[in-house]
BATITOR-401010 format. One line per field, with one value per residue (C-alpha): residue number from 1; x, y, z negated; residue in one letter. Coordinates in Angstrom, 2 decimals. Each point is the difference from the previous one (the first is absolute). Layout:
# BATITOR-401010
pos = [NUM, ...]
u = [X, ...]
v = [Y, ...]
w = [Z, ...]
code = [a, ...]
This chain:
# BATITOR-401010
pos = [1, 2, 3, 4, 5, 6, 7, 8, 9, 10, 11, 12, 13, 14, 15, 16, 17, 18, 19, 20, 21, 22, 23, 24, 25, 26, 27, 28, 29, 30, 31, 32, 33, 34, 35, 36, 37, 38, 39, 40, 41, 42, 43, 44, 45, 46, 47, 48, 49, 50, 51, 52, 53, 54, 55, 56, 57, 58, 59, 60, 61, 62, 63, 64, 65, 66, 67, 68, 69, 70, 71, 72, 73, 74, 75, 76, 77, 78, 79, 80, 81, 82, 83, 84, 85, 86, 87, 88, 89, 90, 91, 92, 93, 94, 95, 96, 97, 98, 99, 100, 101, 102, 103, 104, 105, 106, 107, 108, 109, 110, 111, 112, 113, 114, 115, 116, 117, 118, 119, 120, 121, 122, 123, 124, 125, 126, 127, 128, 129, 130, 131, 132, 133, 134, 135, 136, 137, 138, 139, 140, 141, 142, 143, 144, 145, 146, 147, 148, 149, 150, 151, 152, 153, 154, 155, 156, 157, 158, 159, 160, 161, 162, 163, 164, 165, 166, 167, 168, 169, 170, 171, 172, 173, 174, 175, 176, 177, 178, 179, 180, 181, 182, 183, 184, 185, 186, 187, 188, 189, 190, 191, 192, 193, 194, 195, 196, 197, 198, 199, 200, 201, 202, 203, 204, 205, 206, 207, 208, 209, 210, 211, 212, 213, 214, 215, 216, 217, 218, 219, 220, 221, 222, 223, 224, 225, 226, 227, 228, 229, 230, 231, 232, 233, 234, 235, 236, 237, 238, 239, 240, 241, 242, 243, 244, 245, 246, 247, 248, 249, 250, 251, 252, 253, 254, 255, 256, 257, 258, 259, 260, 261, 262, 263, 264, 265, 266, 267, 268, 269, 270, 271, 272, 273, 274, 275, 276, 277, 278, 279, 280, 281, 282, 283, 284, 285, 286, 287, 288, 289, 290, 291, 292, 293, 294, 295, 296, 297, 298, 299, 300, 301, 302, 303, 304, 305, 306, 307, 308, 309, 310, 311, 312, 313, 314, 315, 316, 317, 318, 319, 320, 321, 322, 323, 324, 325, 326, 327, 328, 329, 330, 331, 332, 333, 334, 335, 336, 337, 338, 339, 340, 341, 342, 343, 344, 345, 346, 347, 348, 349, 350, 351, 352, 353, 354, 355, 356, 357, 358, 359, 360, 361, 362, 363, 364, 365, 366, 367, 368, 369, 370, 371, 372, 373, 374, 375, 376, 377, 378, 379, 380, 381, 382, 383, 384, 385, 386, 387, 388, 389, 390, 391, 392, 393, 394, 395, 396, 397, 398, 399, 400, 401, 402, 403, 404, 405, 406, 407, 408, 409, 410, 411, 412, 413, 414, 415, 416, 417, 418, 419, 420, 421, 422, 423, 424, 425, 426, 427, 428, 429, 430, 431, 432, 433, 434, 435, 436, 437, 438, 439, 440, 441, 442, 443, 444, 445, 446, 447, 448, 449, 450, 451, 452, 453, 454, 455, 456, 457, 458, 459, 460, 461, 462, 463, 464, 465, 466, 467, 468, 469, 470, 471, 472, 473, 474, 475, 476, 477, 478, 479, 480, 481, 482, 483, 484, 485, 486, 487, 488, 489, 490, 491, 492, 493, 494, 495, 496, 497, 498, 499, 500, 501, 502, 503]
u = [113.40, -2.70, 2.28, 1.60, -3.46, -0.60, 2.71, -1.16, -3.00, 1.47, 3.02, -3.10, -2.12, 3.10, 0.60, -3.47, 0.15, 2.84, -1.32, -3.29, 2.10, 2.10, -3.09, -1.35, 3.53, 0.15, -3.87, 1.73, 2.72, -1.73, -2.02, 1.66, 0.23, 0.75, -2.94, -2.95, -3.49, -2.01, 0.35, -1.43, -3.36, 1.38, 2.89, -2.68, -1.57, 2.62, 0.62, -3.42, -1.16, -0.17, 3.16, -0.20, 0.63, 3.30, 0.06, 1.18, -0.43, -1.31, -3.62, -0.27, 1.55, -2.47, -2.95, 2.25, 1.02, 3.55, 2.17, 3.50, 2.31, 3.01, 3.15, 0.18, -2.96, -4.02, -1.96, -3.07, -2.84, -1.03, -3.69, -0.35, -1.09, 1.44, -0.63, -1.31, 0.38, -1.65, 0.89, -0.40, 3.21, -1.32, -2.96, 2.21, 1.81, -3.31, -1.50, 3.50, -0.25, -3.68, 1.43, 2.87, -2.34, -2.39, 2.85, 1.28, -3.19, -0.58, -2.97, 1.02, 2.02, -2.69, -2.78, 2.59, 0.74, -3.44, 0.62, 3.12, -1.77, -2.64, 2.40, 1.91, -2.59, -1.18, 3.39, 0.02, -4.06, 0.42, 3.46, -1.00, -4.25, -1.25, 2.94, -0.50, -1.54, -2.05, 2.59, 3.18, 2.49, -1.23, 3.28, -0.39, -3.53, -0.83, 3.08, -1.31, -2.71, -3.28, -0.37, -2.48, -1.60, 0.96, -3.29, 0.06, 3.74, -0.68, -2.91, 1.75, 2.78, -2.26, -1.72, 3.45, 0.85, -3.05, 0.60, 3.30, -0.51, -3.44, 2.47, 3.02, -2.60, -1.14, 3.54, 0.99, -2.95, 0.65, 3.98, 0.33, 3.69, 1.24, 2.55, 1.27, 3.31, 1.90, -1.96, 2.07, -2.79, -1.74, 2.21, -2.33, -3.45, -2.65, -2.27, 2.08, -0.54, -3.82, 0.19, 2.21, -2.52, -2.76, 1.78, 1.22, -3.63, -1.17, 3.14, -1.48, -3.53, 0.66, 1.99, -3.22, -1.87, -1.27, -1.75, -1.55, -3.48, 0.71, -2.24, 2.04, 2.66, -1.00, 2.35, -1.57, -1.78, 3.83, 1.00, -3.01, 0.40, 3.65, -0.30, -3.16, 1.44, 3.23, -0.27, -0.12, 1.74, 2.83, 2.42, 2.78, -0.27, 3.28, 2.57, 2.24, -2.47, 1.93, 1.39, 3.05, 3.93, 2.75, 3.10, 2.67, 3.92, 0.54, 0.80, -3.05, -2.15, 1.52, -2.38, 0.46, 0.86, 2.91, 3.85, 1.27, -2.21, 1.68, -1.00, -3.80, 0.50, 0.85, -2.13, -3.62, -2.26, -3.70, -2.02, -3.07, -2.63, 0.82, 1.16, -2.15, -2.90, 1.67, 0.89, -3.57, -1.23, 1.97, 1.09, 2.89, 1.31, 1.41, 3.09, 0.16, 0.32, 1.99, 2.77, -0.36, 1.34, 3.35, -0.88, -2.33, 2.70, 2.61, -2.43, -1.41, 1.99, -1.34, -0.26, -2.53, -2.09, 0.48, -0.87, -3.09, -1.07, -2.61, 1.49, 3.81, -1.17, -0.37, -0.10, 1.32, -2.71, -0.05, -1.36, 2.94, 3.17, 2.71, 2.31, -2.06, -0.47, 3.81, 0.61, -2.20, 0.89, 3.67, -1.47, -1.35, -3.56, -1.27, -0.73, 1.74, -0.91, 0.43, 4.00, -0.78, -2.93, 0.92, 4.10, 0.89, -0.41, -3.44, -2.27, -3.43, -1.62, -1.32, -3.70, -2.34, -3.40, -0.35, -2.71, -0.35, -1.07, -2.36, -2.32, 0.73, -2.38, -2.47, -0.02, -0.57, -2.61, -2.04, 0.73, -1.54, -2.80, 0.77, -0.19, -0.96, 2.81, 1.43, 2.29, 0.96, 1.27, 1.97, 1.22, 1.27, 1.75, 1.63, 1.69, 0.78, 1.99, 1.71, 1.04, 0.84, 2.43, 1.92, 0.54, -2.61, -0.45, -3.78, -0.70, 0.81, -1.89, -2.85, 0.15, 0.03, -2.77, -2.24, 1.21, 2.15, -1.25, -3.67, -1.95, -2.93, -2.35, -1.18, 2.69, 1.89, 0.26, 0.94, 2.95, 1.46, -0.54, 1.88, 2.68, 0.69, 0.26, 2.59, 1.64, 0.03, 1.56, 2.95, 2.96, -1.71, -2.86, 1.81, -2.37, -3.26, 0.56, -0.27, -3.18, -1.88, 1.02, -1.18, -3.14, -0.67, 2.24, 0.82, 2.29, 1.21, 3.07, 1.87, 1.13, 1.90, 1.93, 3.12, -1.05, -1.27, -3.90, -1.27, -3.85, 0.07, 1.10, -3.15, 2.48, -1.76, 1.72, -0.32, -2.48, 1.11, 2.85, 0.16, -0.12, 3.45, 1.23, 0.10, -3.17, 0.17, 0.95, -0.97, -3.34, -0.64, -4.17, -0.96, 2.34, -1.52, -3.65, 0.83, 0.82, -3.15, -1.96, 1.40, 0.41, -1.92, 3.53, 3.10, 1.84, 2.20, 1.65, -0.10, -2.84, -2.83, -2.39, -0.48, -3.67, 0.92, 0.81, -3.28, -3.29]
v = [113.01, 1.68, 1.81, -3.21, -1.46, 2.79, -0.02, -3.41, 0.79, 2.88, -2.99, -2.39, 2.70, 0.78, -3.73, -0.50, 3.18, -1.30, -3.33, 1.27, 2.53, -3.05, -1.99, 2.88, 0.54, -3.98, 0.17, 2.46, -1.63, -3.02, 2.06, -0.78, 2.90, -2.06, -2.30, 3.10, -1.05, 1.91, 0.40, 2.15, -2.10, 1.02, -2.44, -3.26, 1.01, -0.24, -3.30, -0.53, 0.52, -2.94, -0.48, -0.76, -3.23, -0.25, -0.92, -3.68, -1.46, -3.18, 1.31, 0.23, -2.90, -1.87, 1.63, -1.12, 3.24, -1.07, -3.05, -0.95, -1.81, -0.42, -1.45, -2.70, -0.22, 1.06, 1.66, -1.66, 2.55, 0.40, -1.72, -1.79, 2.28, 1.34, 0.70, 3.82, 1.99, 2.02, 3.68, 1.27, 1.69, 2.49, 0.69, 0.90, 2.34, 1.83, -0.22, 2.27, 1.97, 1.07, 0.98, 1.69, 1.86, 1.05, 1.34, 2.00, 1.46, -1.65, -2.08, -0.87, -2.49, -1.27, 0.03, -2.20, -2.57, -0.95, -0.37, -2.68, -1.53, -0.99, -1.19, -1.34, -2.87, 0.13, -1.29, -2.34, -1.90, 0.10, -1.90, -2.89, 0.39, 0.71, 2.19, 1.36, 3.27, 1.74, -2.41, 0.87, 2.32, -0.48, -1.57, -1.23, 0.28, -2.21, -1.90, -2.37, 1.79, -1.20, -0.10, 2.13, -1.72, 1.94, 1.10, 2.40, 0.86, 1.31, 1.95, 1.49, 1.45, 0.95, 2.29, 1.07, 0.95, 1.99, 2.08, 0.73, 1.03, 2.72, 1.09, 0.95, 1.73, 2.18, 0.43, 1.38, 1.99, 1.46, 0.04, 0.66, 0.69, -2.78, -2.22, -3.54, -0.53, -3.35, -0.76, -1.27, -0.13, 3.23, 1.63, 1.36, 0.39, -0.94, -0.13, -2.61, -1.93, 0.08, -1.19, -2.96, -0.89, -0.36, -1.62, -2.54, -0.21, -1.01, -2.39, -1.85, 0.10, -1.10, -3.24, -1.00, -0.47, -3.14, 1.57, 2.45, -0.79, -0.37, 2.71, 0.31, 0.59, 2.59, -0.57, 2.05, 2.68, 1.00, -0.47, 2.15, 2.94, 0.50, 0.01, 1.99, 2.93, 0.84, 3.31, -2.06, -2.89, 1.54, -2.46, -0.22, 2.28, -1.90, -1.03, 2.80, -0.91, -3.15, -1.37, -0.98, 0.71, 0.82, -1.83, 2.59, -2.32, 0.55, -1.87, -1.74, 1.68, -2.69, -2.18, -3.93, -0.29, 1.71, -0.04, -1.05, -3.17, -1.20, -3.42, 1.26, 1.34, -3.84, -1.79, 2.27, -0.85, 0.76, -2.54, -0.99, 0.73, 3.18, 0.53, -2.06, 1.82, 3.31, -1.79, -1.00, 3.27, 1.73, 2.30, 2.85, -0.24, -3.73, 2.24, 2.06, -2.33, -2.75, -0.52, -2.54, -3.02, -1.06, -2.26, 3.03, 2.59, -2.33, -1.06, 3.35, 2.85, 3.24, 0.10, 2.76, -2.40, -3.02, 2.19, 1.09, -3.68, -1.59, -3.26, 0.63, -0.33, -3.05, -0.92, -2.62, -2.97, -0.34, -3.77, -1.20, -2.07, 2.13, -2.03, 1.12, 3.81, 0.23, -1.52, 2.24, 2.73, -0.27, -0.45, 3.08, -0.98, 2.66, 3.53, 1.86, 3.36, 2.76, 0.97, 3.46, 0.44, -2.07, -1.01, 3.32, 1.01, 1.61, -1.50, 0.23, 1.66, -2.29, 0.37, -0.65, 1.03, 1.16, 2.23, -3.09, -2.22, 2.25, 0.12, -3.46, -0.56, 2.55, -1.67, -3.33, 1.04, 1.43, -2.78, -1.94, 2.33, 1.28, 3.87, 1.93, 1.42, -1.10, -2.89, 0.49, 3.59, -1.25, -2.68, 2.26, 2.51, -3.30, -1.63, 3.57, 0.92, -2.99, 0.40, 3.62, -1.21, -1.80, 2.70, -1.39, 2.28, 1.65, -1.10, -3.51, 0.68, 0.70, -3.14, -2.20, 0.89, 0.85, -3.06, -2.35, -0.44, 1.99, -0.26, -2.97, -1.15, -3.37, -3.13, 0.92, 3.68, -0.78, -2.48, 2.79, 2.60, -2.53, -0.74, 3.67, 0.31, -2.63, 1.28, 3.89, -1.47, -0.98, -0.31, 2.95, -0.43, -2.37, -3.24, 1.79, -1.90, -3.58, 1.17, 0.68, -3.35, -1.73, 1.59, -0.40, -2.37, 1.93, -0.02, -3.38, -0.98, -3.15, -3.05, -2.90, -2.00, 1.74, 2.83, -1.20, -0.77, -3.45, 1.06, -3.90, -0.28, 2.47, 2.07, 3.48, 3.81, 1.69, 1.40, 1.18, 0.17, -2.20, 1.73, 0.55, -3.21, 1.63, -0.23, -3.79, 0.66, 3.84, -0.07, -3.54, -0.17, 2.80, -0.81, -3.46, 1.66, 2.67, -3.57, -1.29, 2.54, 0.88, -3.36, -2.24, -1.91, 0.89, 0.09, 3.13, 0.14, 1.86, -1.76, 1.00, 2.25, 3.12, 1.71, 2.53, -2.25, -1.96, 0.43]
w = [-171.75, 1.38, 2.51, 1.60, 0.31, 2.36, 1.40, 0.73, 1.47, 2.23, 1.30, 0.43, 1.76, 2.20, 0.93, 0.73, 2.42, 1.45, 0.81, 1.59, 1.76, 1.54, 0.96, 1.74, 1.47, 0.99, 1.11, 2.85, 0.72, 1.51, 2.16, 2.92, 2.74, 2.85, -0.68, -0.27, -1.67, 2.91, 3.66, 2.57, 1.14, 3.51, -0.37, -1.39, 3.01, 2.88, -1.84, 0.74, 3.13, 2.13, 2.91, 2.96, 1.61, 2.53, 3.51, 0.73, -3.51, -0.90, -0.48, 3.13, 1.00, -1.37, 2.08, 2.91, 1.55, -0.01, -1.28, -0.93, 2.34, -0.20, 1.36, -2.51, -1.74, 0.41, -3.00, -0.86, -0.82, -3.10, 1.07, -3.38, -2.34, -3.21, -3.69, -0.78, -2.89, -2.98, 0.73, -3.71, 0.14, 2.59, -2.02, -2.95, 1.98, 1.09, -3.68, -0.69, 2.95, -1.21, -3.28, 1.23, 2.64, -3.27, -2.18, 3.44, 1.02, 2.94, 0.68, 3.99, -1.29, -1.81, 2.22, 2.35, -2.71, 0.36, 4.18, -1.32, -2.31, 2.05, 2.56, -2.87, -0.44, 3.56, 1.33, -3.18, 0.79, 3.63, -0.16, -2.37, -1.18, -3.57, -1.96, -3.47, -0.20, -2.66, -2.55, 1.74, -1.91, -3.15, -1.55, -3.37, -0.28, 3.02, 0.60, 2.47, 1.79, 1.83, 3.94, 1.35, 2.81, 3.58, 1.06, -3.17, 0.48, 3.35, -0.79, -3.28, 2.41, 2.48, -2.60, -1.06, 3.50, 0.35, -3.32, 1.34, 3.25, -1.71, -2.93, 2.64, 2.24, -3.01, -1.43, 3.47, 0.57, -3.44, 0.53, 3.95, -0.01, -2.41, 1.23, -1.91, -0.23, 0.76, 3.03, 2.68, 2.53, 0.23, -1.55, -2.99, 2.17, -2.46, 2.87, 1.84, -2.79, 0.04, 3.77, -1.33, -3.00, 3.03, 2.79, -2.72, -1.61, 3.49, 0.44, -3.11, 1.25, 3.65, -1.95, -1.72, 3.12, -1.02, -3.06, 2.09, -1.16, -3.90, -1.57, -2.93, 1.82, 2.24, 2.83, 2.92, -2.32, -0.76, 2.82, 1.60, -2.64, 0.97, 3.88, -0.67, -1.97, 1.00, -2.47, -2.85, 1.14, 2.50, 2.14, 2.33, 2.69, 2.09, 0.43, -2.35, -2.41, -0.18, -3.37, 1.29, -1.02, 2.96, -0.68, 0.22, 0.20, -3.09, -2.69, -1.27, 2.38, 3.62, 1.08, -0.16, 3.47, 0.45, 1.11, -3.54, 0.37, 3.25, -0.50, 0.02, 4.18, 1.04, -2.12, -0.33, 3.40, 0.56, -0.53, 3.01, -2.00, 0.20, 3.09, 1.66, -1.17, 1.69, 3.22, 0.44, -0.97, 2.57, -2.83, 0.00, -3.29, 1.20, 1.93, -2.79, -2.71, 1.81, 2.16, 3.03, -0.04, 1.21, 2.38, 1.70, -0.27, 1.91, 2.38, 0.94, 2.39, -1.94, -3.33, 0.27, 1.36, -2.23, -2.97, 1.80, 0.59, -2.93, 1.08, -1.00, -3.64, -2.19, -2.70, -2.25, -0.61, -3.97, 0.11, 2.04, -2.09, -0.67, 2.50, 2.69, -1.29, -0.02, 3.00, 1.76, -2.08, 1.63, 3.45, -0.04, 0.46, -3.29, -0.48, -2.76, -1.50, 1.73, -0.51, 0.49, -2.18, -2.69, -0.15, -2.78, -3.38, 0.64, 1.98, -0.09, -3.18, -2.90, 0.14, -3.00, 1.15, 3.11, 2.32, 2.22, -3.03, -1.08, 3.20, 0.95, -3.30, 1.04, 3.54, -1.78, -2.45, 3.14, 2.08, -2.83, -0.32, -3.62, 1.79, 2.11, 1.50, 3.11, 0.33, 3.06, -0.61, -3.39, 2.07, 2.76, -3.07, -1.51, 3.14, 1.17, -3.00, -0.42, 3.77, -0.93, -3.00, 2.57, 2.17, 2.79, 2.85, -0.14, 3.26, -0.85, -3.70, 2.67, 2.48, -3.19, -1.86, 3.34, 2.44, -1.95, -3.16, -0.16, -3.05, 0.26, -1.95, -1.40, -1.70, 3.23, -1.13, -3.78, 1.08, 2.68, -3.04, -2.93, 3.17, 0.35, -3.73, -0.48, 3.33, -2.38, -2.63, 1.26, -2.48, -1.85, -2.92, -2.02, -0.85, 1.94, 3.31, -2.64, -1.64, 3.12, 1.51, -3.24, -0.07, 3.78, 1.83, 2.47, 2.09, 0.40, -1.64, 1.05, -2.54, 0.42, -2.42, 1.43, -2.10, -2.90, 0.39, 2.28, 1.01, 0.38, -4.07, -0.49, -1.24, -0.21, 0.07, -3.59, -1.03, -3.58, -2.21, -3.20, -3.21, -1.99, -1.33, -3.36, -0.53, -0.97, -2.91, -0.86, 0.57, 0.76, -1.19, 2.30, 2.58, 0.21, -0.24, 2.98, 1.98, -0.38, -0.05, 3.39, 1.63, -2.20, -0.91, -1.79, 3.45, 0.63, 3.51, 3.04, 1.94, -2.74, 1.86, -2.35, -0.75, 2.44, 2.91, -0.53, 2.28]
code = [x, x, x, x, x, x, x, x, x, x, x, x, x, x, x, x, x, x, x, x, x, x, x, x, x, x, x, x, x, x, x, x, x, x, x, x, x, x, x, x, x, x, x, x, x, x, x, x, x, x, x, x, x, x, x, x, x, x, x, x, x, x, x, x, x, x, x, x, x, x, x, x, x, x, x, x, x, x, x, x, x, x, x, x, x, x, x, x, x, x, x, x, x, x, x, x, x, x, x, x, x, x, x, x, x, x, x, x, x, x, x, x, x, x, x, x, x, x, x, x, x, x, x, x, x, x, x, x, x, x, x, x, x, x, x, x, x, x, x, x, x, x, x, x, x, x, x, x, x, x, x, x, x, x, x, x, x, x, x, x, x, x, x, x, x, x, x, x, x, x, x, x, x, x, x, x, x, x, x, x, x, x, x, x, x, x, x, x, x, x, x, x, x, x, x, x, x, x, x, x, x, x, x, x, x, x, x, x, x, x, x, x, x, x, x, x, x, x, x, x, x, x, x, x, x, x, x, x, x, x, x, x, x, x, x, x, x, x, x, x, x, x, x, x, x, x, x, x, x, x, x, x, x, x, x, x, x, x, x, x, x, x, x, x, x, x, x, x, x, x, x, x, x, x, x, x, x, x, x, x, x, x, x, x, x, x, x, x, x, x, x, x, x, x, x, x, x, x, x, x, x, x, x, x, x, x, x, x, x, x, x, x, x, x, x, x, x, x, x, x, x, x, x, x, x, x, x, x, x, x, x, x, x, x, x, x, x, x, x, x, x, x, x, x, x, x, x, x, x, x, x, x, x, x, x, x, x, x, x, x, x, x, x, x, x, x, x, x, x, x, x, x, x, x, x, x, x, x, x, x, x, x, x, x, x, x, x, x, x, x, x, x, x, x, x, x, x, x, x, x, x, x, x, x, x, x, x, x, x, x, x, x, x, x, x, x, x, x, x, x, x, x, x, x, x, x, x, x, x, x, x, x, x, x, x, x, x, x, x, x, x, x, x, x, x, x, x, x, x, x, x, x, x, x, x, x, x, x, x, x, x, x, x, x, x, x, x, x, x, x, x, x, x, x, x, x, x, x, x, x, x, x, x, x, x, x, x, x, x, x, x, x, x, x, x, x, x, x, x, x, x, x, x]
């Protein structure tokens, strides 16, 4: 008796064994190889780094550098707003990037999460106004989060900017030849990546120019302490300091306008905002950016000449009907891009910040008497460079800035400067060119009913986007008290003038 019940025990002991040893076997079996628990933080953060905007999109269509016509049918642009969106997902992917980068050893990656964060919620507030901050990302805890009011959104990410551009500067100081990999800008410089931090810190405080004299803020104490300090604070030196991506022809790497697209070469045609704005500037990059019309290529005996002539160029007039765009279109009578330049898979690069940007804000702080540094000189390096990225000759480069277009000073002076911006950011900068027209006015876009606004309706251009529509019912309370905090009325459109757009 005594032996079966051990022999028991030993069959029971065995069974018991063998089940554990299956569970441990299953346990492995659903690890799926193909579907790995950890990544390289190098991949997250390919994934991401912002892109770069392509040439003859929508975006900047809507900023009226160029618009749709064609044989049939004229796009409207896009000049009534839109709905924006919570970007939480990107801030997941940097909360994993960090913790990949801290089980790999490599704090670059997360000294740069703090660079997208900030610009995570930047590009989030300046878009629609109050976002929720210091509440976000805490799933089940705080399922429907608080707004935090602008004001203390943009100075959280300033702050967060500024630790991340003095923790890179000491990591490379105390790691001189590390590289990052997954950077399809620089290439792995850590430095370049400093330089961006800066120019994009002063991109941010150039855009609050109307809180320039909030103490809290701070706006040209920053701004002073970067210009100021270049050892600290280093930026873009020029133009191959550029964050910008060269479309190679290949697959996923052509560029928008291109020979696959044929319907694009009939129907995309400057727009006279644009060109006008060349035309009366007297300004080279018109022959290099746009082919003449028909009508002055028919009329004229050298073709030489007609290229060399500012009045063989227009452009298309946005307000007009689209009858009368396409009839004029097919006389002839508009200028096109240039074929040359532009009609292939490559281009001109994709540029995300750029050298230009950077000392247009410098010039514009001076100008506005935020530094001390000389406008006119940051002027002359931001026209200059632009000219330069378009393959201007440097005698013409010289002619412009010293005859043509001189630096002045005074309203006059700050309209030229904003003019010469929006002239630099030409189909390059993604939504840059829209945020310095909302926050100045200049230049001067044109409106009709024909294209979707009536100045006589009191129609008005954008100003913000509307917050997802999900929100309704998500987080309906604080939605509703963002509203009226903000506005002083649960209204939520794209004509409510946001804390940072307000005197």
């Amino acid at each position: 008796m005594k032996k079966i019940i051990i022999l028991k025990s030993v069959i029971f002991v065995f069974l018991l064994g063998t089940v554990y040893s299956c569970l441990d076997d299953f346990d492995e079996l659903r690890e799926n190889p193909n579907d790995p628990t950890s990544v390289p933080p190098s991949l997250i953060f390919t994934d991401l780094t912002p892109g770069a905007t392509a040439s003859f999109t929508g975006t900047y269509e809507d900023v009226q550098y160029h618009t749709w016509i064609a044989t049939d049918n004229t796009n409207v642009p896009n000049f009534t707003g839109g709905s924006g969106s919570f970007n939480y997902g990107t801030v997941r992917n940097i909360d994993k990037m960090n913790e990949e980068a801290e089980r790999a050893g490599t704090p670059e990656y997360i000294i740069l999460g703090k660079f997208f964060r900030a610009r995570v919620y930047l590009e989030m507030t300046r878009r629609m106004g109050d976002i929720p901050l210091t509440e976000s990302m805490q799933g089940v805890v705080i399922p429907q989060p608080k707004y935090d009011s602008q004001k203390s959104v943009y100075i959280q990410c300033l702050n967060w900017l500024d630790e991340a551009n003095n923790e890179l500067g000491a990591f490379i100081a105390a790691n001189p030849t590390t590289t990052i990999a997954g950077d399809v800008y620089f290439n792995g410089n850590l430095r370049q990546w400093q330089k961006v931090i800066n120019a994009y810190t002063l991109r941010i405080l150039t855009e609050m120019s109307k809180k320039a004299n909030d103490a809290d803020v701070n706006v040209k104490g920053r701004f002073a302490a970067i210009v100021n300090n270049p050892g600290k604070y280093p930026l873009l030196e020029g133009i191959s300091d550029n964050a910008e991506i060269e479309y190679s022809g290949e697959d996923g790497f052509k560029q928008s306008y291109q020979p696959e697209q044929a319907v694009r070469k009939d129907a995309v045609v400057y727009a006279s905002t644009y060109i006008d704005l060349l035309k009366n500037k007297q300004d080279p990059r018109l022959m290099i950016v746009a082919d003449p019309t028909q009508d002055a290529l028919d009329a004229g005996t050298d073709e030489a000449t007609v290229r060399a002539d500012f009045n063989s160029y227009e452009g298309a007039d946005i307000s007009a009907s689209g009858g009368e765009s396409s009839s004029r279109k097919l006389d002839g009578d508009f200028s096109f891009p240039n074929e040359e330049k532009y009609w292939n898979f490559v281009g001109q690069p994709g540029v995300w910040i750029s050298y230009w940007e950077q000392e247009f804000c410098i010039a514009e702080a001076a100008h506005r008497g935020w530094i001390t540094a000389s406008a006119a000189d940051h002027y002359n390096n931001a026209v200059a460079a632009s000219m330069e990225w378009y393959s201007v000759d440097a005698g013409d480069i010289s002619d412009y800035i010293t005859n043509k277009q001189p630096y002045i000073t005074g309203d006059a002076g700050l309209t030229r400067l904003l003019e010469q911006k929006y002239l630099a950011f030409a189909e390059n900068s993604g939504e840059e060119s829209f945020f310095s027209y909302r926050r100045t006015g200049v230049p001067t876009f044109i409106f009709s009913s024909f294209n979707g606004l009536d100045p006589n309706l009191g129609e008005k251009y954008p100003v913000r986007w509307t917050y997802p529509g999900s929100e309704e019912d998500d987080n309906n309370t604080n939605y509703r008290a963002a509203l009226q905090a903000q506005f002083g009325a649960e209204i939520d459109d794209n004509d409510q003038v946001i804390w940072l757009l307000k005197e």
